[in-house]
C-alpha positions in Angstrom: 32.0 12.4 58.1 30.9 13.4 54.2 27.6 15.1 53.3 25.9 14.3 50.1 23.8 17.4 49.1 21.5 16.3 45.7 20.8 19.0 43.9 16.6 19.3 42.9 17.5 18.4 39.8 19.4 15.5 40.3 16.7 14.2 42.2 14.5 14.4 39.4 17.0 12.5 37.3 16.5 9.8 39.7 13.2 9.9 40.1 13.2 9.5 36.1 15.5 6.8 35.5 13.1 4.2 38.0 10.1 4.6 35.4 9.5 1.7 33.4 8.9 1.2 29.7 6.7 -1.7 30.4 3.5 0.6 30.5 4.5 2.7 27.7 5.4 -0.6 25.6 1.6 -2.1 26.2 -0.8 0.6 25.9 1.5 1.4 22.1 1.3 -2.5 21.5 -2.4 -2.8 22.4 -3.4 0.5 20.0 -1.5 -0.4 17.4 -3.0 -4.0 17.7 -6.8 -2.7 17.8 -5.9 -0.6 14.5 -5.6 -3.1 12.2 -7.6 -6.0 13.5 -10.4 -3.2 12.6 -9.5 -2.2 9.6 -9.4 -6.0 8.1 -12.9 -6.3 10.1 -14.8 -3.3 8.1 -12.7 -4.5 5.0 -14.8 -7.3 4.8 -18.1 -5.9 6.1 -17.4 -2.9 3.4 -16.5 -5.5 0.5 -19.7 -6.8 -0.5 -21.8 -4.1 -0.8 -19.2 -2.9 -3.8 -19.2 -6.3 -5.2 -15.4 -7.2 -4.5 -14.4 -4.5 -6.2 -10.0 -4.2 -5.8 -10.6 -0.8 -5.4 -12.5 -0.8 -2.1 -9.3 -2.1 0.0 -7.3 0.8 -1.5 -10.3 3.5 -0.6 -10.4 1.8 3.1 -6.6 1.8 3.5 -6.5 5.9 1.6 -9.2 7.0 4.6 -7.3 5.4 7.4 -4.4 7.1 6.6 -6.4 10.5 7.1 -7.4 9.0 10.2 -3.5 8.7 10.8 -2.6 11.9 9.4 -5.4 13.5 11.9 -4.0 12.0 14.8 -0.6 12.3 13.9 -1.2 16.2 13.5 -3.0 16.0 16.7 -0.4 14.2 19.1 2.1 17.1 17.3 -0.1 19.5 18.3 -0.5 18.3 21.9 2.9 18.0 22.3 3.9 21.5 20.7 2.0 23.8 22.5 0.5 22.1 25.8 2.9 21.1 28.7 2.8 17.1 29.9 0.2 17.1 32.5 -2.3 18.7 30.1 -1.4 16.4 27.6 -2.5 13.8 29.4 -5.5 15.3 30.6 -6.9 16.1 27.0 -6.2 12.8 25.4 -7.9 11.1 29.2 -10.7 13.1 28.5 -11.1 12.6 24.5 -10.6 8.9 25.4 -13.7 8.9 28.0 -15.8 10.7 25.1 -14.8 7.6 22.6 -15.6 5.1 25.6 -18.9 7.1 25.7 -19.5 6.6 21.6 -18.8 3.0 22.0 -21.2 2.6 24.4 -24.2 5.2 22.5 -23.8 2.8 19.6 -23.9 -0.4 21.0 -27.2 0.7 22.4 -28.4 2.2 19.1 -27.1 -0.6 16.5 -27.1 -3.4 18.9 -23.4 -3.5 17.8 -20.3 -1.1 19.4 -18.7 -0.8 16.2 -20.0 -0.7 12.1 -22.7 0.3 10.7 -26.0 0.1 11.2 -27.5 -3.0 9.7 -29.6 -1.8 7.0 -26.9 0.6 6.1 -26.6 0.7 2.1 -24.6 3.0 -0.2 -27.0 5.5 -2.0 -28.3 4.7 -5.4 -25.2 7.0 -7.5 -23.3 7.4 -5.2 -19.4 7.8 -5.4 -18.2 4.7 -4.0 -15.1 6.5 -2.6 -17.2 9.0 -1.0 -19.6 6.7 0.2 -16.6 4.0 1.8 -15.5 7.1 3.7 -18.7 7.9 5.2 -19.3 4.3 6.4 -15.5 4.1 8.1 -15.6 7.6 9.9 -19.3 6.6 10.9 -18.3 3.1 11.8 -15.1 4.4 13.8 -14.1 7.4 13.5 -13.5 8.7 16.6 -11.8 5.7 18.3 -9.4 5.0 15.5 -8.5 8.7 15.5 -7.3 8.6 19.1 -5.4 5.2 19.3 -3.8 6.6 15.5 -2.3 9.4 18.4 -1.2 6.5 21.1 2.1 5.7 19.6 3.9 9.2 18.6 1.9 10.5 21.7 3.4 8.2 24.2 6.5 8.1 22.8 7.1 11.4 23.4 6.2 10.7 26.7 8.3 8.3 27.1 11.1 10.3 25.5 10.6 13.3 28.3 11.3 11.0 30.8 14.7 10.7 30.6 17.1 12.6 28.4 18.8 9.3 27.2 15.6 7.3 26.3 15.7 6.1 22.2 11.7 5.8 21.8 12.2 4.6 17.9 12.0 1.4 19.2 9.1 1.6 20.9 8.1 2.6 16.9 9.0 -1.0 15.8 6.8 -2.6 18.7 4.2 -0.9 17.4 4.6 -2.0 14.2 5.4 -5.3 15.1 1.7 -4.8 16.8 0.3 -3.8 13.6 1.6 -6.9 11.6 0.5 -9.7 14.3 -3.2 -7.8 13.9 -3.6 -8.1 10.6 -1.8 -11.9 10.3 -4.0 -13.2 13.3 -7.6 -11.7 11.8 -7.8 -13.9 8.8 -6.0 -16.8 10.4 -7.5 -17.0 14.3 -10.6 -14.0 14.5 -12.4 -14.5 10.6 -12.5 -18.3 10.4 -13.8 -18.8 13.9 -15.7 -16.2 15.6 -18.8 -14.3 13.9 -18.7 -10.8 12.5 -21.7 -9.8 15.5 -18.8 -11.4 18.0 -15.6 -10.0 16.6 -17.4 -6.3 17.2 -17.7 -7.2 20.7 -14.5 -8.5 21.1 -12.8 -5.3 19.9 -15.1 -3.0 22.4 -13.7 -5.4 24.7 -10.1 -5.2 23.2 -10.8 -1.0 23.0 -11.3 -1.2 26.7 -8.1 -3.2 27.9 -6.2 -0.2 26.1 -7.9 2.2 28.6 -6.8 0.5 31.6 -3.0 0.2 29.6 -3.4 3.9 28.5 -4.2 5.1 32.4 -1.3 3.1 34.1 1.3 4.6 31.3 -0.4 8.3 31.3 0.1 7.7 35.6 3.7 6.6 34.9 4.7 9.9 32.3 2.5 12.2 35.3 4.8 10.5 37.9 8.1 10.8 36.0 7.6 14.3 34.7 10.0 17.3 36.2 8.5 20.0 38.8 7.1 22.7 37.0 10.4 25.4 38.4 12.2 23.0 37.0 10.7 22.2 33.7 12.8 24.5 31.4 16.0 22.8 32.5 14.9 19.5 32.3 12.9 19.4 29.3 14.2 20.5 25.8 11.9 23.1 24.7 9.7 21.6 21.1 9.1 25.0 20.1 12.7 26.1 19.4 14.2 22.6 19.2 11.9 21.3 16.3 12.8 24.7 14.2 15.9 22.9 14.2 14.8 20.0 11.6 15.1 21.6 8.4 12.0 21.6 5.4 14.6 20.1 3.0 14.6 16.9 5.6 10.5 17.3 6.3 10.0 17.4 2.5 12.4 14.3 2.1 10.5 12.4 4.8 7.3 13.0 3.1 8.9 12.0 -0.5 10.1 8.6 1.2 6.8 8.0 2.9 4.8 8.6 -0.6 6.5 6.7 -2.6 6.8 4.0 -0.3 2.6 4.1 0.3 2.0 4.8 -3.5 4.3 1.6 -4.2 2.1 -0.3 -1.2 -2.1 0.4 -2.9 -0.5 0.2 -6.6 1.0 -3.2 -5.9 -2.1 -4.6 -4.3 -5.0 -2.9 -6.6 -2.8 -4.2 -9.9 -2.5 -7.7 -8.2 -6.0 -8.0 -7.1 -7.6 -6.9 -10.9 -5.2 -9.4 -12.5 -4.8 -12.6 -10.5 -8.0 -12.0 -7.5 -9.5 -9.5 -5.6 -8.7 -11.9 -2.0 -8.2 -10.5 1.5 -5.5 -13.1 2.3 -3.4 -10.8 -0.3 -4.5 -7.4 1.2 -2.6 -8.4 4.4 -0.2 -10.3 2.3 0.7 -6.7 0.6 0.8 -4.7 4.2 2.3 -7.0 6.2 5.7 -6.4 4.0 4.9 -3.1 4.5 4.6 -3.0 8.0 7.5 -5.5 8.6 9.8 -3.4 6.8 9.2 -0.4 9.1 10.1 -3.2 12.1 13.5 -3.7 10.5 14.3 -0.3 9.7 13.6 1.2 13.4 14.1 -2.0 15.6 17.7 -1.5 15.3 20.2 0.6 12.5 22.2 -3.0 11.2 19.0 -4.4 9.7 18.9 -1.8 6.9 22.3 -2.1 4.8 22.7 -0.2 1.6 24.7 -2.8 -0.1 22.0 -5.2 0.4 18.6 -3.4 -0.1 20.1 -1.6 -3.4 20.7 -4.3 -5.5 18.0 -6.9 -4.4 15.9 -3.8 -5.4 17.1 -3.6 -9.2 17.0 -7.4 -9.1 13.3 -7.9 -8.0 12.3 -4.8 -10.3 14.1 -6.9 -13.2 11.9 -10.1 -12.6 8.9 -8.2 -12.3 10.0 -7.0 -16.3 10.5 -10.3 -16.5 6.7 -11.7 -15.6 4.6 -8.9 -17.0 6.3 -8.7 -20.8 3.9 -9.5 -23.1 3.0 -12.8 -24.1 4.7 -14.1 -20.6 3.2 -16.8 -19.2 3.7 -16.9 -15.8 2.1 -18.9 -12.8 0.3 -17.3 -10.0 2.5 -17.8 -7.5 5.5 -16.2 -9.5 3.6 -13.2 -10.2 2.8 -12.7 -6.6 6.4 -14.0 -5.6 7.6 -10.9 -7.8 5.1 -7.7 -6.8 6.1 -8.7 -3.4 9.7 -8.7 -3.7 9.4 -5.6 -5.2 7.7 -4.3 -2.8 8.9 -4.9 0.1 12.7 -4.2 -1.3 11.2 -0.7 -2.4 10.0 0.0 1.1 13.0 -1.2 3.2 15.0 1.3 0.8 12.1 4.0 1.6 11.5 3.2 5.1 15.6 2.6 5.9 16.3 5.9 4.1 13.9 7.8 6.6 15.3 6.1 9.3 18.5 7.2 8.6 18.0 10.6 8.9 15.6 10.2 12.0 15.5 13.2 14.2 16.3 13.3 18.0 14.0 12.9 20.4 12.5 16.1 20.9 11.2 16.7 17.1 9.9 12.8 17.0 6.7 13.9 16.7 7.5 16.2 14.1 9.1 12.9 12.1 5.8 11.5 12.8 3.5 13.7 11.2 6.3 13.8 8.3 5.5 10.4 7.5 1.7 10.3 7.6 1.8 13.1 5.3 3.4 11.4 2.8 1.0 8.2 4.0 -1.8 10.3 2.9 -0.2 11.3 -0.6 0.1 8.5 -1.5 -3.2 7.2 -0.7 -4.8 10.5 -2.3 -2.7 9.3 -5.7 -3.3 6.0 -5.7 -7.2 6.5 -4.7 -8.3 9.8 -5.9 -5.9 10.9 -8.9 -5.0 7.6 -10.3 -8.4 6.4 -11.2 -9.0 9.5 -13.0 -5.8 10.8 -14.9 -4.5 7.5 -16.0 -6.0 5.3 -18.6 -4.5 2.0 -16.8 -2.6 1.0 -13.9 0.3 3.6 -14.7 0.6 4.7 -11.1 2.6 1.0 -10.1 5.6 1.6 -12.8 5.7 5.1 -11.9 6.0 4.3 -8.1 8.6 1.9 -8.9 10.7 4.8 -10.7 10.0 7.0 -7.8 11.6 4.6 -5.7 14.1 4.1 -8.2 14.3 8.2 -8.3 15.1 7.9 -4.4 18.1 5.2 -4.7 19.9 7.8 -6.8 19.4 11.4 -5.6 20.3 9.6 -2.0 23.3 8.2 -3.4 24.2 11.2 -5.3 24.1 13.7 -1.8 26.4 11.5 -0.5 30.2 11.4 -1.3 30.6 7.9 0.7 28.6 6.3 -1.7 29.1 4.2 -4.4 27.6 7.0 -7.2 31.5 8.4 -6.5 33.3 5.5 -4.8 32.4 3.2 -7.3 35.0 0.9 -8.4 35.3 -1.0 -12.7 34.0 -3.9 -11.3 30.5 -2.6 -9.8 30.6 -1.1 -13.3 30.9 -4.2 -15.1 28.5 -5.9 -12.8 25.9 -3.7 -13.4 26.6 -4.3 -16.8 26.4 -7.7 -17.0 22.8 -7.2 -15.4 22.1 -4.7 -18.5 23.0 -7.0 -21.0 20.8 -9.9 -19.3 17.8 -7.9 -19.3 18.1 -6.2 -22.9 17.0 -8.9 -24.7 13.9 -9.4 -22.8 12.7 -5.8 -22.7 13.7 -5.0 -26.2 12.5 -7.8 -28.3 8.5 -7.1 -27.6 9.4 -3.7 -29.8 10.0 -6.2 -32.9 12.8 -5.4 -35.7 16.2 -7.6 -35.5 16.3 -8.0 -31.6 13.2 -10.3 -31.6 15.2 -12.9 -33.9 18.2 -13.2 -31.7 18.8 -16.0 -29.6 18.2 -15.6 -26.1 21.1 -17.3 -25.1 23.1 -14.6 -26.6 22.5 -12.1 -23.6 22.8 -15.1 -21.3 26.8 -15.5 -22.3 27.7 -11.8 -23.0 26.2 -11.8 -19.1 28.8 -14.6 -18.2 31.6 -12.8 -19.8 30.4 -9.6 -17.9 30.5 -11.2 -14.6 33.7 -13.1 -15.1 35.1 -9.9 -15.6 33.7 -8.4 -12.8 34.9 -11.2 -10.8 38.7 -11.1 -12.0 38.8 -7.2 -11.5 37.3 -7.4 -7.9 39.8 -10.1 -6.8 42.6 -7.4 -8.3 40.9 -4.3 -6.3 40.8 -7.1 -3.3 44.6 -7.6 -3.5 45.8 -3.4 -4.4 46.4 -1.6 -1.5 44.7 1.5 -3.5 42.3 1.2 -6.8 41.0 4.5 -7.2 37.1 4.8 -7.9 35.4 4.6 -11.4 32.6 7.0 -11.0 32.5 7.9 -14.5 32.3 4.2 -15.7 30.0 3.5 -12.7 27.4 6.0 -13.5 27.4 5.2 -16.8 26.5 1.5 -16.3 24.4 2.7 -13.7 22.2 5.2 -16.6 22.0 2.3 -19.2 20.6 -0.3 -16.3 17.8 2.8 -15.3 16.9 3.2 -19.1 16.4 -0.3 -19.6 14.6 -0.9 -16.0 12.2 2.2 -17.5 11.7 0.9 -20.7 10.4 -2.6 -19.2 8.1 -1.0 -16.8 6.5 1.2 -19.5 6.5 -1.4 -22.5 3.6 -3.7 -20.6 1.5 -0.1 -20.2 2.0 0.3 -23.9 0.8 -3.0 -25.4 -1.8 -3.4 -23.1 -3.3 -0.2 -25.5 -2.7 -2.2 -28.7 -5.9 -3.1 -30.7 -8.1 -0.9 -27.8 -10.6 0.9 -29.6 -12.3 1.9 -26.6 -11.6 2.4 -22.9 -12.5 3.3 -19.4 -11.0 3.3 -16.0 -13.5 4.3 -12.7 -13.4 2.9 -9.2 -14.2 -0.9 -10.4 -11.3 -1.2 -12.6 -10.1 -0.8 -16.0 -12.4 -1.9 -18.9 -10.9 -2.5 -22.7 -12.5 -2.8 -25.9 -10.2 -4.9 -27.6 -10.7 -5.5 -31.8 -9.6 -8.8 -32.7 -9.6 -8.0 -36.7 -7.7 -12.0 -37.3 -11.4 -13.1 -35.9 -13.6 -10.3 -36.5 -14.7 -9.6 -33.0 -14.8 -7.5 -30.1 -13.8 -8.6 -27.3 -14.2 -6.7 -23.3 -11.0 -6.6 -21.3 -11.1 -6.5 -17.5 -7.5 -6.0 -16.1 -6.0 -8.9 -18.3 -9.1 -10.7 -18.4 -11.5 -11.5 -21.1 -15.1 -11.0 -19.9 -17.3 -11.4 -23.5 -17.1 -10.9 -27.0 -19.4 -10.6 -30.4 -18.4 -10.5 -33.4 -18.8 -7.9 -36.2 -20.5 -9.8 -39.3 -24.5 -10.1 -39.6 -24.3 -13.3 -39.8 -23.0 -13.6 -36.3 -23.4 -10.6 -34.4 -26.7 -12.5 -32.0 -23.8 -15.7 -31.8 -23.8 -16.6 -28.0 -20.3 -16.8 -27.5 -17.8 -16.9 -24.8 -19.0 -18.4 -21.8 -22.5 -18.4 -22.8 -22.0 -20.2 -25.8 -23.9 -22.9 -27.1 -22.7 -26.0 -25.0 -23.0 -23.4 -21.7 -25.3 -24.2 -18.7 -27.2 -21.3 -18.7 -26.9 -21.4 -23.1 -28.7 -24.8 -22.5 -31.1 -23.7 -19.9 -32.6 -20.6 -21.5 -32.9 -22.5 -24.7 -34.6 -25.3 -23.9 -36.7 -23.5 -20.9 -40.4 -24.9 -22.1 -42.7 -21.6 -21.2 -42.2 -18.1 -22.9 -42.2 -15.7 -22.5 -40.1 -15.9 -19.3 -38.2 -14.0 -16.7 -34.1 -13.9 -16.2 -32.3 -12.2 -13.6 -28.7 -11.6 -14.4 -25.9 -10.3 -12.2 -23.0 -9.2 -14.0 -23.6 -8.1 -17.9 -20.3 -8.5 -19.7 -20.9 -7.6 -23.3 -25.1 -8.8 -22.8 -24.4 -12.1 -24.4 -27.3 -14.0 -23.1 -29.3 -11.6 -24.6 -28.9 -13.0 -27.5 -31.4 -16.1 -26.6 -34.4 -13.5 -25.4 -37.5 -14.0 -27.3 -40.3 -11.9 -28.0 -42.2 -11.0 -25.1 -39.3 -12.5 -22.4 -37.7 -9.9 -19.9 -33.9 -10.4 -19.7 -32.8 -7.8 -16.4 -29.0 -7.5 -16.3 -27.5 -6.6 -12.6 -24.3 -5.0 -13.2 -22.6 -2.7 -10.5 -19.9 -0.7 -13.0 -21.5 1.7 -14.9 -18.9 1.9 -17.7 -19.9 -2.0 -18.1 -23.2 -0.8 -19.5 -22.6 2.6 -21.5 -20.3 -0.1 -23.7 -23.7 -1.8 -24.6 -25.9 1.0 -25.0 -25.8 4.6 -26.7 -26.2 5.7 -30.8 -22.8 3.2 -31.5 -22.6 0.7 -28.9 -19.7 -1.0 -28.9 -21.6 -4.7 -28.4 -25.4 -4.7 -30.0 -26.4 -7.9 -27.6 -28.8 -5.6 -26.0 -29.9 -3.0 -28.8 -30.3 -6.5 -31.1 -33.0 -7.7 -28.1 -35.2 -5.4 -28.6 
């Protein structure tokens, strides 16, 4: 007869492997859910009362990434210095206390979530400032501690077994994320009312409770006795010294640029083609499915793939946003997105190469909501005021661009020194295709040439390519080209930088005048061929007078003579008379006051009126009035 005798410790392995990730999975896919069906829902209660400004997604997406950041530093903190049980004990109790808010509100506001209903943004104030102070009032609290769900219960889920990957429990969340924000403005906006959808998140808020207290009961259950804690349990204060600052400051770069490239790409799209929700989710949905691929599983994120469809889609954007291109719609928006989600797979697979192991996750977490929270503090904060236009998308680009290289570059394997001629001459052949373009806005002999030119030195290029790969195919050894490689490879980045700075540059020619604030950016554009003035919004035209006496009180534009409102005002039988206008352009209708009529302009953007008034107004519409 044989005796078995199982060591305490192997008992606790056993008693670990029979937890589940089913509880773990749902309380992370629930959060995650809540998170951005509410941030879509305050979008669009926040939106109006800043006139559909593009800025006001980018201010709402900039504070709930300090709501991330907070309870991504919190769920480090938690698990850092507290052991399991009292993890789960603080985060119980903090929940309780949000269940408690919820239910103070609903009684106060008739409404668990959201403001108040004669809540208004003070007369002056910052609308950044005052978009912050309606989200952390509206849900503050809550948002903060489901932001803390998913690294939090990961690392639960992580202690309970030494061999568990939680990164995929990452992508659920994620995948979470994305099938909130695509079923808000397809299933929750069009049919149920903004009173309702409150409701239905309290109710939503309090499923995740019930999920949160069966997985907290599982991680209790599955945790080791406290004698034998030490040997069971890596230790996170001397195991997440082991993840260098070189690798925390390289998380942080990836995560920046890949959130700076995110709010440029959508505040640039929605000034120059429409400030719409369906393209705020359209914009973080790529986001969001990118981190999906890149932590669901390693072989969705390849090198050779993500690279060059990166350079390609930057290349069309040049392409679309040249001066004088004439694009449609749907090609502009077909090429931002490309871009963008190529530049965030390269980003997001990059950091989840270099992913820690389990036991410093949280410190990878907090990593990458830091450089969340950059980003959103450059695109948000800084941008607005340092840069005269949108200058913050082509420099995100570059970053991105910066990122491709200095990766490639650390890493002998790669093709910046295993680079064969024909990669060279590839890269080459894209060079030559795209010169012509880029260069021939800057005028001298390269605008005369024929396009068709850069379209057979291309062909020649890639037949070239071509004929060398099949010889590389068929050696048993071709050595590497790095010299040639990085050569092609310099020439490709200075054209790829000169076409994302040439559109920046001619959008200043003939601007006399300009001004960029939260609403947008507003040009004073002298036409000299007409002899006018015309104000620029973004790329679009919003009024114009012209210079001469004997047309400066000329209603023009929209307003112009055979216009609705021209024809109204004109022919209105009783003066004097009172107009309400929202919106003021340049003041054209103005120009049909008479004496004793009152003529009050509504116009939200400040700069939009010191353009009309001063000692040298730009437009006299208004000064001519009186």
């Amino acid at each position: 007869m044989s005796t078995t005798v199982e060591t305490p410790l192997g008992a606790v392995q056993g008693r670990v492997s029979e937890v589940g990730q089913s509880p773990f999975a749902l309380a992370i896919f629930v959060s995650a859910f809540l998170l951005f069906q509410v941030q879509l829902l305050l979008g669009k209660e926040v939106l109006p009362l800043f006139g559909g400004a593009s800025a006001v997604w980018t201010v709402c997406v900039f504070v709930f990434q300090l709501l991330f950041l907070a309870g991504y530093g919190y769920s480090h903190g938690l698990a850092t210095l507290l052991p399991l049980r009292k993890q789960v004990i603080v985060h119980g109790a903090l929940l309780a206390v949000s269940a408690i808010f919820i239910a103070v509100l609903a009684y106060i506001r008739s409404a668990p979530i959201g403001s108040g209903a004669n809540w208004q943004p003070r007369p002056g104030a910052d609308p950044t400032w005052a978009i912050t102070e309606f989200l952390i009032g509206a849900i503050g609290l809550p948002f903060f501690l489901l932001s803390a769900t998913s690294p939090l219960m990961q690392h639960w889920f992580a202690q309970a077994g030494p061999k568990r990957l939680p990164y995929r429990l990452y992508a659920l969340s994620n995948a979470g994320s994305l099938l909130g924000l695509l079923s808000y403005p397809s299933l929750v906006e069009p049919h149920v009312a903004l009173g309702a959808q409150r409701w239905a998140w309290a109710a939503g808020y309090g499923l995740f409770l019930v999920c949160y207290y069966f997985s907290a009961r599982s991680a209790v259950r599955s945790g080791a006795p406290g004698a034998l804690r030490e040997s069971f349990v890596p230790d996170l204060r001397s195991r997440g010294n082991l993840v260098r600052w070189s690798l925390r400051l390289q998380w942080i770069g990836l995560a920046a640029c890949a959130s700076v490239l995110l709010l440029a790409t959508t505040n640039l799209i929605c000034q120059d083609i429409a400030v719409s929700p369906f393209l705020w989710v359209l914009q973080l949905s790529l986001y969001l499915l990118s981190f999906i691929w890149c932590f669901e599983n390693d072989r969705w994120y390849r090198r050779e793939i993500f690279y060059p469809a990166f350079a390609v889609t930057v290349a069309l954007v040049i392409v679309v946003s040249l001066p004088n291109a004439a694009y449609s719609f749907m090609t502009q928006l077909a090429a931002y997105s490309a871009v963008l989600f190529a530049g965030c797979m390269v980003c997001h697979g990059e950091a989840a190469r270099t992913r820690p192991r389990s036991e410093s996750l949280t410190t990878f977490y907090l990593s990458i909501a830091i450089g969340g929270t950059l980003g959103g503090v450059v695109v948000s904060l800084l941008a607005p005021r340092i840069f005269p236009n949108y200058w913050e998308y082509p420099l995100s680009v570059l970053g991105c661009i910066a990122v491709l290289f200095s990766v490639s570059a650390r890493e002998r394997s790669s093709w910046w020194y295993r680079g064969r001629a024909s990669l060279a001459l590839l890269i080459l052949a894209g060079a030559v295709l795209l010169a012509l373009p880029v260069l021939s806005p800057l005028g001298g002999e390269l605008a005369r040439l024929p396009r068709s030119i850069g379209l057979y030195a291309a062909a020649v290029l890639t037949g070239a390519a071509l004929w060398r790969y099949a010889i590389e195919r068929r050696a048993s050894h071709t050595a590497p080209a790095p010299i040639l490689v990085r050569s092609a490879s310099r020439v490709m980045l200075a054209l790829l930088t000169a076409g994302l700075l040439i559109p920046q540059k001619a959008a200043l020619y003939h601007v006399i005048g300009s001004s960029r604030n939260f609403y947008g950016v507003l040009s004073v554009v002298s036409v000299d061929q007409e002899n006018y003035l015309a104000l620029r919004y973004g790329s679009t035209v919003h009024g114009f007078q012209y210079r001469d006496t004997q047309r400066t009180r000329l209603a023009t534009g929209y307003y112009g003579p055979a216009s609705g409102a021209n024809i109204v005002i004109r022919n209105w039988p009783q003066h004097p008379m009172r107009v309400g206008l929202v919106g003021m352009g340049v003041g054209t209708l103005a120009a049909l006051a008479q004496s004793g009529d009152v003529f009050r302009f509504y116009e939200i953007n400040p700069d939009v009126y010191k353009l009309s008034t001063g000692q040298q107004p730009f437009f006299t519409y208004l000064r001519d009035s009186l």
